[in-house]
C-alpha positions as CSV (number, residue, x, y, z in Angstrom):
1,X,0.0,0.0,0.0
2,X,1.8,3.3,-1.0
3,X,-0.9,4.9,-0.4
4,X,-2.8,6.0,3.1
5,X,-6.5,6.2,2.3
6,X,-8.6,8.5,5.0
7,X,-12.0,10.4,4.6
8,X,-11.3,14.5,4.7
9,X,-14.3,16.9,6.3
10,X,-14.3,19.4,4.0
11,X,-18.0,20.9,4.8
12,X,-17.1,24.7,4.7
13,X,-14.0,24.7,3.7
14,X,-12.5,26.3,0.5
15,X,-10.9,23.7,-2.0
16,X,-8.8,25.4,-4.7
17,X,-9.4,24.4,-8.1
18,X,-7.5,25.4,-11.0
19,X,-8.8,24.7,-14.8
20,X,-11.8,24.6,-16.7
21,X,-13.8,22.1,-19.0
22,X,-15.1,18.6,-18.5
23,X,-12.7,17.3,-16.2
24,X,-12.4,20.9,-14.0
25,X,-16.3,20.5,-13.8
26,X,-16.4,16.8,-13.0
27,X,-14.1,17.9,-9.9
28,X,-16.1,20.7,-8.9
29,X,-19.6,18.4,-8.6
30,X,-17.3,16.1,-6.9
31,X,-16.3,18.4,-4.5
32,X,-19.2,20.8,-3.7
33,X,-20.9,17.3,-3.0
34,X,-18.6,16.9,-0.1
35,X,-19.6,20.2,1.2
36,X,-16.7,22.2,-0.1
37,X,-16.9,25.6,-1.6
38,X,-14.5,25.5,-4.7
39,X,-12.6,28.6,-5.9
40,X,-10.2,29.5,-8.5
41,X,-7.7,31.8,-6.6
42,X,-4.9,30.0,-5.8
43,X,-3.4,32.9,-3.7
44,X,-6.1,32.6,-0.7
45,X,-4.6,31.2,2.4
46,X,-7.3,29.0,4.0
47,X,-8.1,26.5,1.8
48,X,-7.9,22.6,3.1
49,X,-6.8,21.0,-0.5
50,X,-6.1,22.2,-4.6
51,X,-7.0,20.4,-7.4
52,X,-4.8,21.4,-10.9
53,X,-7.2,20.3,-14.0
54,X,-5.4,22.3,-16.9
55,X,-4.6,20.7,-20.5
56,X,-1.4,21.8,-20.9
57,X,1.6,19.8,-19.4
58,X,4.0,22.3,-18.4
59,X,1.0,24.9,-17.6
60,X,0.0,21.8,-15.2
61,X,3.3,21.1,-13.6
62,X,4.3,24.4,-12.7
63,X,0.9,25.1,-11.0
64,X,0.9,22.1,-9.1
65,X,4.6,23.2,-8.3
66,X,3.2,26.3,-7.0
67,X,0.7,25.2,-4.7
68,X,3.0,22.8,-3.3
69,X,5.1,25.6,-2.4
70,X,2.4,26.9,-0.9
71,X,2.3,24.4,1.3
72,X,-1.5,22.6,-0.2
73,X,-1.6,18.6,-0.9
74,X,-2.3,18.7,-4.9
75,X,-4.7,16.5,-7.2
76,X,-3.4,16.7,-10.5
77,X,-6.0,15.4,-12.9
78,X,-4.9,12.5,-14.8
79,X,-1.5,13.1,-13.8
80,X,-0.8,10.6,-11.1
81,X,3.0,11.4,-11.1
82,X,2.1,14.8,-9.7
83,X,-0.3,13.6,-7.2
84,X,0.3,14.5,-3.8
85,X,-3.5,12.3,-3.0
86,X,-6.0,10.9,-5.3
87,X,-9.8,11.1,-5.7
88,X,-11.4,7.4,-5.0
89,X,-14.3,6.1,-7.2
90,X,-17.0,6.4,-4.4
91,X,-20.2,4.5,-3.9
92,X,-22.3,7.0,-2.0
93,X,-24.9,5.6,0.5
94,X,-24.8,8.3,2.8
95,X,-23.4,8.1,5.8
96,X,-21.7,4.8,4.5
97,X,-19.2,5.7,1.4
98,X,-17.0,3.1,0.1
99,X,-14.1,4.5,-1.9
100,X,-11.9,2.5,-4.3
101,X,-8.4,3.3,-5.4
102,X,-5.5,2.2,-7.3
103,X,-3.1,4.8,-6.4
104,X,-3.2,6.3,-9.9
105,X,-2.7,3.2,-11.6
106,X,-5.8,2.9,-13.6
107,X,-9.2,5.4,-13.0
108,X,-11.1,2.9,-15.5
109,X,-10.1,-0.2,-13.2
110,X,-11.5,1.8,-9.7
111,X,-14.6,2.8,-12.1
112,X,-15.3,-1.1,-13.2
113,X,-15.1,-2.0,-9.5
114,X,-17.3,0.3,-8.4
115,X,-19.6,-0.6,-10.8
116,X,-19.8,-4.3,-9.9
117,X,-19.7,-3.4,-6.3
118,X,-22.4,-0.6,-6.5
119,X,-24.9,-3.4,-7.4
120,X,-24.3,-5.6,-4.4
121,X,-24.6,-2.3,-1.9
122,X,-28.4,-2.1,-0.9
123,X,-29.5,1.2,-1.9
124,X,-30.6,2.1,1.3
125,X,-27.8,0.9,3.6
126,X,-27.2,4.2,4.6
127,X,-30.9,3.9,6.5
128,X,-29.1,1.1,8.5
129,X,-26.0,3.1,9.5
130,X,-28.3,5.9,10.8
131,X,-30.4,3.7,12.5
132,X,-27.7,1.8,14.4
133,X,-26.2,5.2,15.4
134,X,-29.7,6.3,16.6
135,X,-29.8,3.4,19.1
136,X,-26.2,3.3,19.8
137,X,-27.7,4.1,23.6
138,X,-30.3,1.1,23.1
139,X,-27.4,-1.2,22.2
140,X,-25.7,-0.8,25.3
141,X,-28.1,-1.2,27.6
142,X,-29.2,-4.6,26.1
143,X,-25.6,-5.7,26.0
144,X,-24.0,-3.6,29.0
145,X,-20.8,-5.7,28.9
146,X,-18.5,-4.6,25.8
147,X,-17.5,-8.2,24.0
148,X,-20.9,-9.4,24.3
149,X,-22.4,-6.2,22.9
150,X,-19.5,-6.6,20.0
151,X,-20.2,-10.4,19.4
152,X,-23.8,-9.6,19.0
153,X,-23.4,-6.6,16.6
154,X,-21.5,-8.9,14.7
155,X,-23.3,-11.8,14.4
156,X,-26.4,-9.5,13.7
157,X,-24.4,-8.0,10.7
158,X,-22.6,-11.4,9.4
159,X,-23.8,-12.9,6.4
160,X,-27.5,-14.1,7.1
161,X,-27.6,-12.5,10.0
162,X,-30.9,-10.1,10.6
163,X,-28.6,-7.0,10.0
164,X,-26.9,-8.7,6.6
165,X,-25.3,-5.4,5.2
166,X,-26.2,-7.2,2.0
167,X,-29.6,-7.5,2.6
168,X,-32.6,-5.0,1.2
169,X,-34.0,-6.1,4.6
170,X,-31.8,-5.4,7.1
171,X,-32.7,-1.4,8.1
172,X,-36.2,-3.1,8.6
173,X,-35.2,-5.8,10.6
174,X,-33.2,-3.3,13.3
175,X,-36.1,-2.6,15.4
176,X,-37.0,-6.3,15.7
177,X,-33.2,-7.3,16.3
178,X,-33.4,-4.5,19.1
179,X,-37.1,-5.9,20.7
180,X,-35.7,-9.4,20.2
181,X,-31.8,-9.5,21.4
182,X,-32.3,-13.0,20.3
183,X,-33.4,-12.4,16.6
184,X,-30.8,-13.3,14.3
185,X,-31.6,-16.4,15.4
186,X,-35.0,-16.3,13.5
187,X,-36.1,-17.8,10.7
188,X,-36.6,-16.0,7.4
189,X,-38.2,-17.5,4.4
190,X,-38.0,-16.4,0.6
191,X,-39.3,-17.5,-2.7
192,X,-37.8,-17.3,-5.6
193,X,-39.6,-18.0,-9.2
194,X,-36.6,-18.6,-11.8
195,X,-38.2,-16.7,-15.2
196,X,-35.5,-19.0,-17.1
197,X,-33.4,-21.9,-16.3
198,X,-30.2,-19.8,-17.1
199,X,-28.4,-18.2,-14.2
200,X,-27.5,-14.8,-15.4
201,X,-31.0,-14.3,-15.2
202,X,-31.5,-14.1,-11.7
203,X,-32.5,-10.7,-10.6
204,X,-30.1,-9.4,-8.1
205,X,-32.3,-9.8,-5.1
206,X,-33.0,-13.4,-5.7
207,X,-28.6,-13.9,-6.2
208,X,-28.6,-12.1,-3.1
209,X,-30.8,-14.8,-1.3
210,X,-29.5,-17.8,-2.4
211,X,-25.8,-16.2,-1.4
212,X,-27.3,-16.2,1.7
213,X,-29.5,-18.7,2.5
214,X,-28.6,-21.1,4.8
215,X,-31.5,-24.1,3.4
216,X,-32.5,-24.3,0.1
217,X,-35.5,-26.2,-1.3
218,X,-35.4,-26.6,-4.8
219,X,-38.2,-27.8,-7.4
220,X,-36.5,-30.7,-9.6
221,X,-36.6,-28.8,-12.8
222,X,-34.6,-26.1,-11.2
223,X,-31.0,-26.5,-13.1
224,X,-27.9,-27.5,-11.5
225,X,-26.3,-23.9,-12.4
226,X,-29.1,-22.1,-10.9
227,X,-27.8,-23.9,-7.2
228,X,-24.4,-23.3,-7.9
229,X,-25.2,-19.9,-7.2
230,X,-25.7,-20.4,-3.1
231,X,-23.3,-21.1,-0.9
232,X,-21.5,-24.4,-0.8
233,X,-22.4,-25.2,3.1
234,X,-25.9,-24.5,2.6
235,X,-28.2,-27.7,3.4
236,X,-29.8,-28.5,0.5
237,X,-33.7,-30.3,0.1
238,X,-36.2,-31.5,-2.5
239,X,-39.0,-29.1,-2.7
240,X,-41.1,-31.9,-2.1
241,X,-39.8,-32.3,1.6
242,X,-40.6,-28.8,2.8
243,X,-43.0,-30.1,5.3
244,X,-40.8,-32.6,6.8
245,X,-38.8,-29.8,7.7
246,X,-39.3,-26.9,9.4
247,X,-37.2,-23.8,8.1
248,X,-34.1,-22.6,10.2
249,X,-32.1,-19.6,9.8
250,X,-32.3,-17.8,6.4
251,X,-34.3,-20.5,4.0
252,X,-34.5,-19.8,0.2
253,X,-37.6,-22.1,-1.8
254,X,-37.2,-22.1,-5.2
255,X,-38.7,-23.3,-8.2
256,X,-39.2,-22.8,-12.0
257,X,-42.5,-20.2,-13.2
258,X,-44.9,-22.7,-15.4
């Protein structure tokens, strides 16, 4: 790692930016989205960072040469060599933002990642992270002593836990989690109707729930690629034998739509 990567508050503060054109304006959004006011003078003496988005090479290198002097960390746009930090690609579910970097190497690679990863991310996992800071106080009065309270935060956030940070579910599970210390224990059932027998087809809520499930009961027309999608440890049933077995934990049925 040869590079340190932190989360800067810049709400208020003055970010210098130096350019104009589609990449000046790409960093502008990015930044006045973080709360920063952007300017263009780069002889003010409060601002927290400076970003150099100008064409020409040399115009580029002796401006970022310049601010440095000044004493300002510099992002020099699509000029890596005359970094001083780099701007992540970020999946925003606010207050939770995940930010991928390669150090300069390669912005399309950091894009591509976080376009797979922005489609595992529940949209509203951010409802989750507010929720479990409103009831931080809640939390510690149901688990007073501070391992327990970790183990149980954990296991409530694991996969197939109640709080699954993969799960569409799990900002509307917290309040039964909190009623019911006990709840991750609880069963949770899901259908799934496969619209083809070709696995690239599954929507991404139903991958999600097999990747999760911990009991699968599958019709016998469902294909054999279809269940390679769940995990390996999950116990595995004939549809037909659902009665016989009562679900436990996180329990997927599946079958094919006639």
């Amino acid at each position: 790692m040869n590079q340190l990567p932190i989360f800067v508050n810049l709400s208020g503060r003055k970010v210098i930016l130096l350019g104009s054109g589609e990449m000046a304006e790409a960093k502008r959004r990015l930044y006045e989205r973080a709360g920063a006011e952007v300017v263009g003078d780069e002889t003010i003496a409060d601002a927290a960072l400076a970003v150099v988005a100008l064409e020409d090479d040399a115009e580029a290198a002796a401006a970022v040469q310049r601010l440095r002097d000044r004493g300002y960390l510099v992002n020099a746009v699509d000029r890596s060599a005359l970094c001083d930090y780099t701007t992540p690609a970020i999946i925003d579910r606010d207050p939770v933002v995940v930010a991928i970097g390669t150090g300069g190497a390669s912005a399309g690679l950091a894009k591509a990642l976080r376009q797979r990863l922005e489609q595992l991310i529940p949209a509203n996992l951010g409802d989750l992270a507010t929720g479990l800071s409103a009831a931080r106080d809640r939390i510690r009065q149901i688990w007073p002593d501070g391992p327990q309270r970790r183990k149980a935060i954990d296991a409530a956030l694991d996969p197939g836990g109640i709080l699954d940070v993969l799960s569409d579910s799990a900002s509307a599970n917290l309040e039964t989690w909190l009623a019911m210390p006990a709840a991750d224990d609880l069963s949770e059932v899901e259908d799934i109707l496969l619209a083809s027998s070709d696995p690239d087809d599954l929507t991404l809520r139903q991958a999600r729930a097999l990747g999760r499930a911990d009991q699968i009961f599958a019709g016998d027309d469902v294909p054999q690629g279809v269940l390679d999608r769940a995990r390996a440890d999950a116990e595995r049933y004939a549809l037909a034998l659902w009665d016989e077995n009562p679900p436990r934990g996180r329990t997927v049925r599946i079958r094919m739509k006639r």
